[in-house]
N, C-alpha and C positions, 0 to 999 in steps of 0.2 A: 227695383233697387233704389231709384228717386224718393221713393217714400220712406224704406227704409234707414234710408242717411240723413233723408231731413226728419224722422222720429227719432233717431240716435240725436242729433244734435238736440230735439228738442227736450227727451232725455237728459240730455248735460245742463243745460237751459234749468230745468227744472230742479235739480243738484245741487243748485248754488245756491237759494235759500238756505239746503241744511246747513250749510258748510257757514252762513253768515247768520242765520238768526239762532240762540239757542236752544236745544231740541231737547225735551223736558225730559225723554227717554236716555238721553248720556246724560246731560249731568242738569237736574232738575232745581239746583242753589242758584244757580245761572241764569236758567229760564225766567225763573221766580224773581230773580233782580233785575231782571232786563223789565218784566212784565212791571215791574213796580215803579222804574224808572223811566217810562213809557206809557202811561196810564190811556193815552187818546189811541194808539196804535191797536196795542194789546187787544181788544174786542174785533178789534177788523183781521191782525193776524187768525187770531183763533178762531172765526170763521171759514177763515180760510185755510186752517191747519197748518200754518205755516213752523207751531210748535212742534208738531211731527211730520214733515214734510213725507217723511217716506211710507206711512202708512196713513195717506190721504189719498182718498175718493179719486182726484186728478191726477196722481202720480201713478197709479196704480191704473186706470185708463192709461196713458201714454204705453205704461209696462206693456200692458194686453197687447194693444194696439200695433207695438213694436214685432212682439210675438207672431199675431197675424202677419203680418208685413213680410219676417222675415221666413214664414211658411207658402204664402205665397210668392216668395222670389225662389224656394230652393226647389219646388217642383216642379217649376216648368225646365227649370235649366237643369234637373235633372235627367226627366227625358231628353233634352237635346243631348245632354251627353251623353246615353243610351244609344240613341243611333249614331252618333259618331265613334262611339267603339264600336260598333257593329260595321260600322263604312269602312271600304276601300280604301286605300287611299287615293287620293288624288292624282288623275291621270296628269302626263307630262307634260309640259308649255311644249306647242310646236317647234319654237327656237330655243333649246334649252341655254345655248352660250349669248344671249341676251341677257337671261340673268345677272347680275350684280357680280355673284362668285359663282364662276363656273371653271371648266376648261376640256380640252379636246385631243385629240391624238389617234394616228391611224396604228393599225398592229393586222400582222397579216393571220390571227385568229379568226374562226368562224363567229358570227354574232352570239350563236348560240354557245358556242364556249367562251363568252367575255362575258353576256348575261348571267353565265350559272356563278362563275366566279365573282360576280356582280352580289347575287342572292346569298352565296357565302361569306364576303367581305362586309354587307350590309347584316346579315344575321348577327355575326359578331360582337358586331357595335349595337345592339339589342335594337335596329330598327324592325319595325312592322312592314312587314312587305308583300309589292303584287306584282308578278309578271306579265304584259301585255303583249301578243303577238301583231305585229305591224304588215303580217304578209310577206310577202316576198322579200323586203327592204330591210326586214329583221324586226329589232322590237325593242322597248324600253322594262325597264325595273323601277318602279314606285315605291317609294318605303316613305315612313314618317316614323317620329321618333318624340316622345314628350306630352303624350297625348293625355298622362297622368296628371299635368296640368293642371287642368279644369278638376278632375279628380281633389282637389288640395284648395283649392276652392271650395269646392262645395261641403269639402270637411270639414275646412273652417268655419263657414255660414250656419254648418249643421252645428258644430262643438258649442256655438252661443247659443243654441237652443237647449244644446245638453246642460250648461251650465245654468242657465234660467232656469230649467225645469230643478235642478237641482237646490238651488236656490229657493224656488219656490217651495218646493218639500221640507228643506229647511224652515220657514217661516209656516207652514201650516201644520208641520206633525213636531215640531221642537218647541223649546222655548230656552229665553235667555233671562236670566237672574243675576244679583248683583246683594252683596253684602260685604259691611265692613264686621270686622270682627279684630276686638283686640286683642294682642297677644298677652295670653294667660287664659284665653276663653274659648269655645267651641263651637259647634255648629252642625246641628241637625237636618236631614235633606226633607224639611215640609213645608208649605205654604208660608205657614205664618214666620218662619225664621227669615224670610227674604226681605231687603230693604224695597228691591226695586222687582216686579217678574211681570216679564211680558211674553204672554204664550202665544202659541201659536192657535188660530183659529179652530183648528180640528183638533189639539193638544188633548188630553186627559190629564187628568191630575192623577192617577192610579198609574200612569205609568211613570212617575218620579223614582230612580232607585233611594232605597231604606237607608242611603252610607250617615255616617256623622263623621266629625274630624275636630281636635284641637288644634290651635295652634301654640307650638308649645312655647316657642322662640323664634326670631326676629334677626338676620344678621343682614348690616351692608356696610361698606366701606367708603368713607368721603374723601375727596382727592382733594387733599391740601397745597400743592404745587402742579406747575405746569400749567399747558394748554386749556386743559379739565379741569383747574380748581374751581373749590366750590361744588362740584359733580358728585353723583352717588354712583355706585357700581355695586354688582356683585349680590344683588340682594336673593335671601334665600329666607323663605318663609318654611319654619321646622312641623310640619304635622306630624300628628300621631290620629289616623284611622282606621275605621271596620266598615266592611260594605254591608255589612246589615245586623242589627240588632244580636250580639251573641257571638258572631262570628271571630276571629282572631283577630288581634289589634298590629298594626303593619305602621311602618312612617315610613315618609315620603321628605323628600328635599324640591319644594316648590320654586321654582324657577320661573322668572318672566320667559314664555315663549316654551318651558317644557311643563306641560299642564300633567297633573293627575287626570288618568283614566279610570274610572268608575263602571264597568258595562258600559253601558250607551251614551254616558255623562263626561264631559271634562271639564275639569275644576283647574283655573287658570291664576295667578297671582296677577297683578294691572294696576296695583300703585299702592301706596303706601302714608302714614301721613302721622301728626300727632293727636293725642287724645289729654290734655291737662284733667287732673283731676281733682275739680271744685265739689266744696261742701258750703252747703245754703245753712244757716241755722236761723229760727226766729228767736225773735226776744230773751225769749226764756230758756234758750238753750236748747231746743229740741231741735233736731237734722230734720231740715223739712227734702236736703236734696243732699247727694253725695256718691259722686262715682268721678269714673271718665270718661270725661264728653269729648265727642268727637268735633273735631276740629278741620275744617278742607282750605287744603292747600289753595292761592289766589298767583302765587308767585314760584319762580324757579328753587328759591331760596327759604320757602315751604310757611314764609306768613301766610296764618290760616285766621281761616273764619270760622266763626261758632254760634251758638247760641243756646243758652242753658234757662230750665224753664223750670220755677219750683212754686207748682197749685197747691200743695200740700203747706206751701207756709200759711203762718196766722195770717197773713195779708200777701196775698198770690204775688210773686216776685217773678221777674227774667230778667236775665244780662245776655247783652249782644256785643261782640266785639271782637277782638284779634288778638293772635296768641304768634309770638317770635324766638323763634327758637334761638338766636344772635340776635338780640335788640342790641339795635345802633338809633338815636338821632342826628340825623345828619340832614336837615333839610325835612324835617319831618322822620318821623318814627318809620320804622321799616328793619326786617334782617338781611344780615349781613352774607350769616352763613346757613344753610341748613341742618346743621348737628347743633346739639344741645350744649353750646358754649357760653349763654348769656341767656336762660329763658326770661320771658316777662309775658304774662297776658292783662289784657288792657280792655275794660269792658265799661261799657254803659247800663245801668241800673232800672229799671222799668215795674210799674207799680198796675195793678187793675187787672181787667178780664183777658187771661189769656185764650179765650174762646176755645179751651179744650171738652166744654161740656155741653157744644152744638150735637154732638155725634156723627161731624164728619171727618174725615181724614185731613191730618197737616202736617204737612214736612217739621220734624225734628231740625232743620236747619233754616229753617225761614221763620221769624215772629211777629205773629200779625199786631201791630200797635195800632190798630183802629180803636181800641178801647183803651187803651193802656197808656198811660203818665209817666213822664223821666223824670226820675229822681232829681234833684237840684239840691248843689251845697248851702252853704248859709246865702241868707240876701240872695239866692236864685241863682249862683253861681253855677257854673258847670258841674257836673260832679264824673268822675270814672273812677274804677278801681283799677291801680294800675302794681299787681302784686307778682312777685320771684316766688319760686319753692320757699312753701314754708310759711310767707307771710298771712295775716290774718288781716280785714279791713272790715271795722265797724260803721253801719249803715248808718245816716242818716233818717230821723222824725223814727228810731226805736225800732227799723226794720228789721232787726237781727243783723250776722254779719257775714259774710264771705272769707273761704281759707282755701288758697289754692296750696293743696297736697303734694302733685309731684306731676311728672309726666307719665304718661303710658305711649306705647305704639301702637297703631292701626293696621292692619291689613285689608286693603279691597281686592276681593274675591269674588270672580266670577263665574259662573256654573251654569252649563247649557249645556243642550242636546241639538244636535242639527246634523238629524237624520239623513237629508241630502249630502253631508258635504264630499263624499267620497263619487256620486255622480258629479257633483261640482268638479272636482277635481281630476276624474276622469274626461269631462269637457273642456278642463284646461290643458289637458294634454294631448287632447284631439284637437286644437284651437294650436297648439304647437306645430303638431305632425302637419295640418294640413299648410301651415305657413311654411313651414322649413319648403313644400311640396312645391308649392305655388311660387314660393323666393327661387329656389335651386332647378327645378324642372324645366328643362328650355327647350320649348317644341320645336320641329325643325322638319324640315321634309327634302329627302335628295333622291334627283331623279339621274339611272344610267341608260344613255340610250345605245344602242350598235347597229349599224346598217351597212350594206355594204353601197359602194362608193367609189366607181373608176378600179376597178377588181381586188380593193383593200377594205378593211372594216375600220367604216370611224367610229371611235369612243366619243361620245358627249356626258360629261358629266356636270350636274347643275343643281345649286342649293339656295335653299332658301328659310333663311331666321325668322321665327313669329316672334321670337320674343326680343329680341336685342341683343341677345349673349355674348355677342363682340367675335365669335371664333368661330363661325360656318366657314369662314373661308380656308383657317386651318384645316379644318374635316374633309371639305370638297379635296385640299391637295393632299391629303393623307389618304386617302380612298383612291384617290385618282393614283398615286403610287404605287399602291397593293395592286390596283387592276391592270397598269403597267409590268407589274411582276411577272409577267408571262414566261412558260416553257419553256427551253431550253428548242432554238430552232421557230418561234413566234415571235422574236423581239420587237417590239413596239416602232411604228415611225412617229419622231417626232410633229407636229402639224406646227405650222408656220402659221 
């Protein structure tokens, strides 16, 4: 159990990197700025996978490790409580009114009619019990009571396996995916429609269900007074889907926390965001770029980040910069509010190789400027585009020019399978049961003994708490009253 508690701790120990350094698998705009803004660290993190902490080599040893740990503590101690539901119980202290809470009283019953009514009184009260004959002198009743105990225990040591294992299953037969998708557009359930997919080890890709889905509309409400302003609520993402190719077309009203179910998939709504939508043109007029570029939230109040990349112009262009949906300066540029009261995006101009023709993969939201020139106004000045709906801004040295369009919305949508979670959750409810077991179950043991004694029968009754419950001594004198209740013609003597 020592090992166990000190691998849990070191477990948590290990936890704290994800939770401080950023993990390229949540949100990889993050990762990518910390790495860039970090340049000496970054090579020694990423050795040491500190980018994904939770599917690293180390973390994943402690996991095991924990595992073992906690199979070897729940088998020994489950034989021992094998044989002690099989045991007796525990024969009598010689002096039972030594005990703590006991008490005593003659009655002129034979022993053996104060013991049966002993094994009646105690059946009752649901203890376990064993009659012992003392000979001539008469004889005691053993009982114990709470022995379920350990039972509640050990169901809860066992439910954290259940839950691990579940867990596990979730991570080797599932996967988790992540896509934005704007509203007015749609989304197909295959490989390449995903921003972000991380499958599970043993995963197949044939097992993805065939579904698609639009989204058609977008609604959520901003709290302009009170406690909450500034606050969004209320957000409902409008799909219209088929779970496979042909079949009937269905909508859904997507809720944060009430996901679409798909077969074996759920499809989850997890934030929301703006998409401006910029058009690139070169010199001569031709559209080298033009949509809605997605834009990530940096702030409460949904100043986002972007970056728009256009290789297709006569001379390869990107803009980087921020987009505020309430521009305020006040100390510096920044929004105010999150709804669309004041838009403005604010960008930097960039000229040269945007290294999209190495043929490796690069985040749409990160731009590598290791090749790449910033624009500059006349005499080298600064230059940014800093445009509202609608305006147009002509580039500098003939570059063509930028026209921000309008706004769009985003949806981030995520979609997984985790095949385990229903063992998961079955372990958190055994992880429940066995605590309520272990908190409420208060073991207890009372012993009645009768003998006779100067030609009367003494009662001895004597308790004893394992666990602290504070009220054995209630029980001893509630018992001890019922055994008092004698016959009509046996009344009890008091004992002094």
């Amino acid at each position: 159990m020592r090992t166990a508690l000190a691998l849990l701790l070191l477990l948590a120990l290990a936890a704290v990197p994800g939770s401080l350094i950023p993990q390229a698998d949540v949100d990889a705009l993050k990762a990518s700025q910390w790495q860039d803004n970090h340049p000496t660290l970054t090579p020694i993190y990423e050795k040491l996978g500190l980018f994904d902490v939770y599917a690293s080599p180390w973390f994943a040893a402690i996991y095991l490790l924990l595992t073992i740990s906690l199979v070897g503590c729940i088998i020994p101690r489950t034989k021992v409580y094998f044989r002690a539901m099989r045991a007796r119980p525990p024969k009598a202290p010689r002096h039972l009114t030594r005990l703590a809470d006991s008490a005593s009283y003659e009655t002129e019953e034979s022993p053996e009619e104060v013991l049966a009514r002993a094994e009646k009184v105690l059946g009752k009260r649901r203890f376990r019990r064993d009659r012992h004959d003392e000979g001539t002198e008469g004889g005691y009743v053993a009982s114990e009571r709470g022995y379920l105990r350990e039972a509640g225990n050990l169901v809860f040591h066992l439910s954290i396996l259940v839950v691990m294992a579940g867990v596990a299953a979730g991570s080797l037969f599932g996967y988790q995916g992540g896509v934005i998708v704007t509203v007015g557009n749609g989304f197909s359930n295959n490989l390449t429609q995903y921003d972000d997919f991380v499958p599970g080890s043993l995963y197949q890709q044939e097992w993805m269900e065939p579904f698609s889905f639009d989204v058609t509309d977008f609604e959520l409400e901003w709290l302009t007074s009170g406690a909450g302003a500034g606050q969004a609520r209320k957000f409902v993402s409008k799909l219209r889907y088929t779970e496979e190719p042909g079949a009937e077309e269905k909508t859904y009203d997507l809720r944060v926390n009430h996901p679409l179910t798909i077969g074996s998939t759920d499809v989850f709504l997890i934030g929301h965001g703006y998409a401006p939508v910029i058009t690139v043109k070169d010199p001569d007029g031709e559209v080298a770029y033009s949509g809605p570029t997605i834009f990530l939230p940096t702030d409460m109040n949904f100043r986002s980040f972007g970056v728009v990349k256009a290789p297709d112009a006569k001379t390869p262009l990107a803009l980087e910069g921020e987009f505020y949906p309430t521009y305020v300066f006040d100390d510096g540029p920044h929004s105010s509010f999150g709804d669309l009261l004041n838009p403005l995006v604010s960008m930097e101009v960039y000229t040269g190789d945007l290294g999209l023709d190495e043929g490796r993969s690069q985040s749409v939201y990160v731009l590598d400027k290791a090749r790449m020139t910033k624009v500059t106004g006349e005499g080298g000045k600064m230059f940014r585009v800093d445009m509202r709906p609608g305006d147009t801004v002509e580039l500098p040295d003939d570059l063509g020019s930028v026209t921000f369009e309008g706004v769009e919305r985003w949806n981030k949508i995520q979609i997984s399978q985790t095949p385990g979670k229903f063992v998961a959750l079955a372990g958190v409810v055994l992880a429940l049961l066995g605590l309520i077991g272990s908190l409420y179950v208060r073991p207890r043991r009372i012993w009645v003994r009768a003998r006779r004694v100067d030609g009367a029968t003494l009662v001895e009754i004597g308790g004893l708490d394992r666990s602290s419950g504070g009220d054995i001594a209630d029980e001893v004198e509630s018992i001890t009253a019922e055994l008092k209740a004698a016959p009509t013609g046996a009344a009890p003597k008091e004992q002094s």
